[in-house]
LUMFIMI-698797 format. One record per residue (C-alpha): x, y, z. Coordinates in steps of 0.25 Angstrom, whole numbers, padded with zeros to 4 digits, always signed. Example, Ala and Ser with C-alpha at 12.3 -4.5 7.8 and 13.67 -1.06 7.14 Angstrom:
2
+0049-0018+0031+0055-0004+0029
This chain:
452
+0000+0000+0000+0003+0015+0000-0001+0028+0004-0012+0037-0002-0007+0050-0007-0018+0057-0003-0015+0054+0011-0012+0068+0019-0006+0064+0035-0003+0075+0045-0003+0078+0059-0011+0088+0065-0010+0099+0074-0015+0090+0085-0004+0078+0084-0014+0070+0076-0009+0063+0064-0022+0062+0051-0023+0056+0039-0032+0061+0027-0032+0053+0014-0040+0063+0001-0042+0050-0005-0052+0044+0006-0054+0056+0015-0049+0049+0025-0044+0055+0039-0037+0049+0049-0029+0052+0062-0017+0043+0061-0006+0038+0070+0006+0032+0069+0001+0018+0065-0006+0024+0053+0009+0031+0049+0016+0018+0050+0008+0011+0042+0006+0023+0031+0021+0026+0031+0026+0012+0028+0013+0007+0020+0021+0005+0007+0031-0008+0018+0019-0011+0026+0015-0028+0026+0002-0027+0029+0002-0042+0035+0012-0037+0044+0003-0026+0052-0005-0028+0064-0020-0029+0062-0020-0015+0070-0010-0009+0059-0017-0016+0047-0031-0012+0053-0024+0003+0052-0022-0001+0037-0033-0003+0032-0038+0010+0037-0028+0018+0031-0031+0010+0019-0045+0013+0018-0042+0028+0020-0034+0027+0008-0022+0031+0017-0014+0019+0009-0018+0014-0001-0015+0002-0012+0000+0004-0019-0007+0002-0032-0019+0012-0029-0015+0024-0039-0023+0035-0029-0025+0045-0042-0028+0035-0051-0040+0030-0042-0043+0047-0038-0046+0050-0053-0052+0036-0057-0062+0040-0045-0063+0054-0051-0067+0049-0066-0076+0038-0061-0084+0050-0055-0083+0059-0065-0088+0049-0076-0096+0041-0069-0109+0040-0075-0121+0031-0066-0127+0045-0060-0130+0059-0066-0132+0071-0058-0138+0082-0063-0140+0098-0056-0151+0105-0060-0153+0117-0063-0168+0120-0065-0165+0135-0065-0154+0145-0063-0164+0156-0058-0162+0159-0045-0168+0167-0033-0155+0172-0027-0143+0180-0032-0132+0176-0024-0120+0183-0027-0109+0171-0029-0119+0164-0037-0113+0158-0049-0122+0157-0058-0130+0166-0070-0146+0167-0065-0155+0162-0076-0170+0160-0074-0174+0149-0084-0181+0137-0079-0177+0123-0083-0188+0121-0095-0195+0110-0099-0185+0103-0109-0173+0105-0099-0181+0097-0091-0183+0086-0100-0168+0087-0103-0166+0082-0090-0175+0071-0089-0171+0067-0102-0156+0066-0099-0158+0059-0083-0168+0051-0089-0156+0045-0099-0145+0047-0088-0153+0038-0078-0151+0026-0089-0137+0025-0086-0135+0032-0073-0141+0028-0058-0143+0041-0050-0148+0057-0054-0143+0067-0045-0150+0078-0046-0145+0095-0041-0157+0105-0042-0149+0117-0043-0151+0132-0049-0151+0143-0050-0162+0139-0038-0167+0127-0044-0181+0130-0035-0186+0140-0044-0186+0129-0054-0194+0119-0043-0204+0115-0052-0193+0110-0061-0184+0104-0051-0198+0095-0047-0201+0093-0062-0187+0089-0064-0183+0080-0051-0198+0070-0053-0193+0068-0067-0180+0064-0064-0183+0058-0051-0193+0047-0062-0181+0046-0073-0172+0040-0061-0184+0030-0056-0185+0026-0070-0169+0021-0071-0168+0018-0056-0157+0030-0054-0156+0038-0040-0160+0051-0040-0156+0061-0031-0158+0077-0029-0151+0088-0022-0154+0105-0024-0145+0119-0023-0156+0129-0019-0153+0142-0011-0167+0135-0003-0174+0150-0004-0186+0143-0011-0188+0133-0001-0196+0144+0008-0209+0143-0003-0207+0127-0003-0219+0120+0001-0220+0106+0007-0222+0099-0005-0211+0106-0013-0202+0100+0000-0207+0085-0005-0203+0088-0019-0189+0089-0015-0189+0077-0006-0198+0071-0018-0188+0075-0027-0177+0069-0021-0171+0083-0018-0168+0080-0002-0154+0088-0003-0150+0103-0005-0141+0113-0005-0145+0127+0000-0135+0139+0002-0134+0148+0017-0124+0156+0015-0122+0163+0029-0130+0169+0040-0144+0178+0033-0134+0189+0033-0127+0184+0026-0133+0172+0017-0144+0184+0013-0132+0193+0007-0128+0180-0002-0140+0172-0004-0148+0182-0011-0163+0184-0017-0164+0191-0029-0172+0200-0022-0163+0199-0011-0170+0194-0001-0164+0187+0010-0164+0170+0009-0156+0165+0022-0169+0163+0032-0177+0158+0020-0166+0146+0014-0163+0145+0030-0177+0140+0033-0178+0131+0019-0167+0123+0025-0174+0120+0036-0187+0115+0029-0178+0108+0018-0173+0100+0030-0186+0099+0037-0192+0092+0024-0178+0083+0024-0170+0089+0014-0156+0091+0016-0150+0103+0015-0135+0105+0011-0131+0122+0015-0122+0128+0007-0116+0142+0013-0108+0147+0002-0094+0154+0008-0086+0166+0003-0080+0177+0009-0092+0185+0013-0099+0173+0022-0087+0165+0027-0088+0172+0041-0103+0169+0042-0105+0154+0040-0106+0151+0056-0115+0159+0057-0124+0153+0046-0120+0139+0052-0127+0142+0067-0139+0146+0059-0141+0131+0054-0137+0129+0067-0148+0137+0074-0158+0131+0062-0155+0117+0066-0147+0115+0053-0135+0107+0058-0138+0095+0051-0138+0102+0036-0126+0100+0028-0119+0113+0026-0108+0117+0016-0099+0127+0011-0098+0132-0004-0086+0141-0007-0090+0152-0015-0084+0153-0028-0085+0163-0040-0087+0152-0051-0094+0161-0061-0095+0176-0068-0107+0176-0062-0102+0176-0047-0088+0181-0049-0092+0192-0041-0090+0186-0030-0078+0180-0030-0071+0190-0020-0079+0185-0010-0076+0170-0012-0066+0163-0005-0055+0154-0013-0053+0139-0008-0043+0139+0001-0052+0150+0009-0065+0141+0009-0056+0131+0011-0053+0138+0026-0066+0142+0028-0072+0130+0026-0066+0122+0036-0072+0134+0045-0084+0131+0041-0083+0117+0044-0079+0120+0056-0092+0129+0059-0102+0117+0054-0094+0107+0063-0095+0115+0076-0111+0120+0074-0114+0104+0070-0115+0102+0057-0109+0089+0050-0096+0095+0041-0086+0085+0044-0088+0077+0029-0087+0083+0013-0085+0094+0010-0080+0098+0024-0071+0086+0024-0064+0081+0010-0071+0071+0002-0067+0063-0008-0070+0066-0022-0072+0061-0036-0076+0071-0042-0076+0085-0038-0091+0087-0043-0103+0084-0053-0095+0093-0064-0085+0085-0064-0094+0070-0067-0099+0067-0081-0115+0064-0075-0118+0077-0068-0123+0091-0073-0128+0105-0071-0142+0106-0079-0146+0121-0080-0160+0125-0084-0156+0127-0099-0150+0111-0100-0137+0115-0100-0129+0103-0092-0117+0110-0085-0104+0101-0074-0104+0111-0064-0115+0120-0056-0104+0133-0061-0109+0132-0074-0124+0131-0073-0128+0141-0082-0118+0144-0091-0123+0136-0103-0107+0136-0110-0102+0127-0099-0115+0117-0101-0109+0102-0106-0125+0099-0111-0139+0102-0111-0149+0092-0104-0157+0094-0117-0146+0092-0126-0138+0078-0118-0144+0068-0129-0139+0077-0143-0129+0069-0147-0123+0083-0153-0118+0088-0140-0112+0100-0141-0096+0102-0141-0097+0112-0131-0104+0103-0121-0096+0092-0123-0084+0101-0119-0089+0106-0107-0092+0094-0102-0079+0088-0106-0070+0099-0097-0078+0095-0083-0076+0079-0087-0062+0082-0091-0058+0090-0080-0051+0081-0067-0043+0084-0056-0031+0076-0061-0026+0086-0073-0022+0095-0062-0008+0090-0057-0010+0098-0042-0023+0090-0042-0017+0076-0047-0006+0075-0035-0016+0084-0023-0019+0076-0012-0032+0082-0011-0036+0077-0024-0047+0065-0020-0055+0076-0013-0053+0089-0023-0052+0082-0035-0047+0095-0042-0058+0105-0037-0069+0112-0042-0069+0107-0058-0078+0120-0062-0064+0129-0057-0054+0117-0065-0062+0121-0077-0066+0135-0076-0052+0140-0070-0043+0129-0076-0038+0127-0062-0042+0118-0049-0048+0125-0038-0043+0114-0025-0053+0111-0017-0052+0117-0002-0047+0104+0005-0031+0108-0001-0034+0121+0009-0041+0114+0022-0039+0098+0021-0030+0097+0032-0038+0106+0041-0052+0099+0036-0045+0086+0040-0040+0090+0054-0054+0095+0057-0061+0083+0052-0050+0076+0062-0053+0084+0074-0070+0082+0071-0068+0068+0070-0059+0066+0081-0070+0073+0092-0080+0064+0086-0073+0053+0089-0071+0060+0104-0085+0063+0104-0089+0048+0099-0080+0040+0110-0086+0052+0122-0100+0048+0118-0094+0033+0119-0090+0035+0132-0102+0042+0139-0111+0030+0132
C-alpha cells in the first residue's frame, strides 16, 4: 500500500495531531500508532501486525488515508468527474415560467422580461420529458424566475403534466423552488396542497438581514418593504410541512448584520430550518454596479467561518456541506450533459447566469427534435461539456482538487481563468472547528452516559 496524496496532517495549537484526506472527507485525530503505520506503510507486512494495529489499518484505509499501490488517485478523480458529467439515467430541468419579477434587488443579475411561458413552450417541455423518460429513470425539477409564482398557474399546469409523463415510464420525479416567498401571503389552503400535490416540498427563499436591513436590499417595485411579509410565509411553509432552505446573501453592506437576522429565526422558533450563505458576485452588465460592495473569496471565505460560528452557537445544524467540504464530481448542473435552464421563450441555457441571454442558449425546447440544429447551439454546449478542471496545471497537482473540482465553470469560461473555491483560504481553520465541535459531543455523549 501507499499514502494518498491528498492527505493533509498537522498539529494544532492544542497539541493535538488530525488528519484530513480531500478525497474521502475524512477527519481524524491521530496519535503515534497512526504515524508508525503511515510513515513506513510502503515496508509494512501486514500479517506481522497486532490485530490492534491491523484494526488501525483498516480504518485508515477506509478514509483513504492509504490506499492500493496500483490505485492512480487522478485517474480515479477524473473517471469520477466524467462518469457525472455524462451520465445520462436522469434529467434535470430548472424552469423558468417567467423572468417577470416583483422585486428589484439591486445585485440582481438578470434582465427583467414579463412574458409568460406560452402554450407551445409548454408543450415543448412535455414533449422532450416525455422522450427523456424513455431512456432515463428520474425528472428533477427547479421552479425558478424571475418569481416563478406570477406564472403559478403554469407552474401547476406544467408540474401535473409531467408528474403523468414519469407515471407512464415508471421515472421518479421530484421538485424544489427559488422564490423571494412574498406571494406566499395571498396563498390559500388549497394552493398550500398543490405544492405538497406537486411534489414541491422544498424551497429556497432569501432574508438578507435584520428589516432594516433586508427591506433596503430585497426591494418591491413600489418599494415596499417585504422582511415581515416572507418572515411569516416561512412560517406557514413550515406549518404545512414544507421545508425551507434560507439564503442570506453576504456583501460588504450586510456582513455585520447577520447575527442579528440569526436570533430573529431564533426568537420565530426557526432553529430547525437549514440556512445558507450566498456570496454576492457581479456576474453580469446587469449588476455590475454593485461590485464594490462585493467581497472576493478569500474575504467570504473569512467570514463564513464567522458565520458558521454564529448558526452553531444560537443552535442551528451547520456542521456538514457546505459549511464543511464535500466531496464533488462535478462542480454543478452546468457542468453535466442532462441538465438545463428552460426560460420562458424555449431557449435551453448550462447555467442559471445565463438565463435570459438567448446567444448563450445550446437549444430550444421546441426546437431539440430538428435534426438541423443550429452551429451555434452545438458550440455553446460543447464549451460547458468540454471544460474540466484538469487543463488547468495548479488545478491537476491541488490537494484540494476532489472537493473544488476547478471552481465555478461560469467564471473558467466567462473569464478564462478558475475562481478556487473558498476552502484554499479557510480549510485548516474549518477543519479544527469541526474537531473541536465533535470532540465536545463526544464530551457531552459519555456526560450523558455517565448521569444515566
Amino acid at each position: 500500500m501507499k499514502k494518498s496524496k491528498y492527505n493533509k496532517i498537522w498539529t494544532m495549537d492544542n497539541g493535538v495531531k488530525i488528519a484530513f484526506n480531500s478525497m474521502s472527507c475524512a477527519l481524524a485525530e491521530i496519535d503515534d500508532s497512526f504515524m508508525e503505520i503511515y510513515n513506513n506503510i510502503e515496508n509494512i507486512s501486514v500479517s506481522q501486525l497486532d490485530e490492534d494495529k491491523k484494526q488501525l489499518l483498516n480504518q485508515m484505509e477506509e478514509g483513504h488515508y492509504i490506499i492500493d499501490d496500483e490505485l492512480d488517485e487522478l485517474k480515479q478523480i477524473k473517471f469520477r468527474h466524467y462518469k457525472g458529467k455524462y451520465e445520462n439515467n436522469g434529467l434535470g430541468l430548472t424552469i423558468a415560467p417567467t423572468l417577470a419579477c416583483n422585486f428589484k434587488c439591486p445585485y440582481c443579475y438578470e434582465t427583467p422580461d414579463p412574458k409568460i411561458m406560452n402554450e407551445s413552450v409548454q408543450n415543448a417541455i412535455i414533449n422532450m420529458v416525455d422522450e427523456s423518460m424513455k431512456r432515463s429513470d428520474s425528472l428533477d425539477i427547479t421552479w425558478y424566475g424571475g418569481e416563478p409564482l406570477l406564472a403559478k398557474d403554469i407552474i401547476w399546469s406544467l408540474s401535473k403534466r409531467m408528474i403523468e409523463v414519469c407515471k407512464s415510464h415508471d421515472a421518479n420525479y421530484s421538485a424544489y423552488m427559488v422564490s423571494n416567498g412574498y406571494l406566499f401571503k395571498d396563498f390559500k389552503d388549497e394552493d398550500f396542497d398543490k405544492l405538497i400535490e406537486y411534489k414541491i416540498t422544498a424551497m429556497q427563499i432569501t432574508l438578507d438581514g435584520p428589516p432594516e436591513v433586508h427591506n433596503k436590499r430585497r426591494i418591491l417595485h413600489n418599494d415596499g418593504e417585504t422582511f415581515d411579509i416572507i418572515l411569516n410565509s416561512i412560517k406557514r411553509l413550515k406549518a404545512k410541512g414544507i421545508n425551507v432552505n434560507l439564503r442570506i446573501n453576504i456583501d460588504k453592506t450586510n456582513i455585520d448584520t447577520v447575527s442579528k437576522l440569526l436570533d430573529i429565526l431564533v426568537e420565530n422558533d426557526l432553529r430547525d430550518m437549514s440556512v445558507s450563505f450566498g456570496q454576492v458576485t457581479a456576474y453580469t452588465e446587469v449588476c455590475s454596479s454593485i461590485s464594490g460592495n462585493c467581497l472576493n473569496t478569500k474575504e467570504y471565505a473569512e467570514w463564513n467561518l464567522e458565520f458558521q460560528k454564529a448558526l452553531i452557537d444560537r443552535g442551528f445544524s451547520a456542521t456538514r456541506y457546505p459549511y464543511y467540504p464535500g466531496i464533488k464530481a462535478n462542480y454543478c448542473c452546468a457542468d453535466q450533459i442532462n441538465a438545463f435552464v428552460v426560460d420562458p421563450n424555449g431557449f435551453m441555457y448550462k447555467c442559471w447566469n445565463n438565463v435570459g441571454i438567448h446567444g448563450e442558449a445550446v437549444g430550444n425546447v421546441k426546437e431539440i427534435f430538428d435534426e438541423d440544429i443550429s452551429i451555434k447551439y452545438m458550440i455553446n454546449h460543447a464549451k460547458w461539456l468540454t471544460n474540466t478542471p484538469f487543463e488547468k496545471q495548479n488545478c491537476n497537482g491541488c490537494f484540494l482538487l476532489p472537493i473544488c473540482m476547478g471552481g465555478c465553470p461560469h467564471v473558467s469560461l466567462e473569464k478564462n481563468s478558475h475562481d478556487c473555491e473558498k476552502w484554499i483560504y479557510n480549510l485548516d481553520k474549518i477543519l479544527e472547528y469541526t474537531y473541536d465541535i465533535k470532540s465536545e459531543e463526544v464530551v457531552e455523549e459519555i456526560a450523558e452516559e455517565v448521569c444515566l
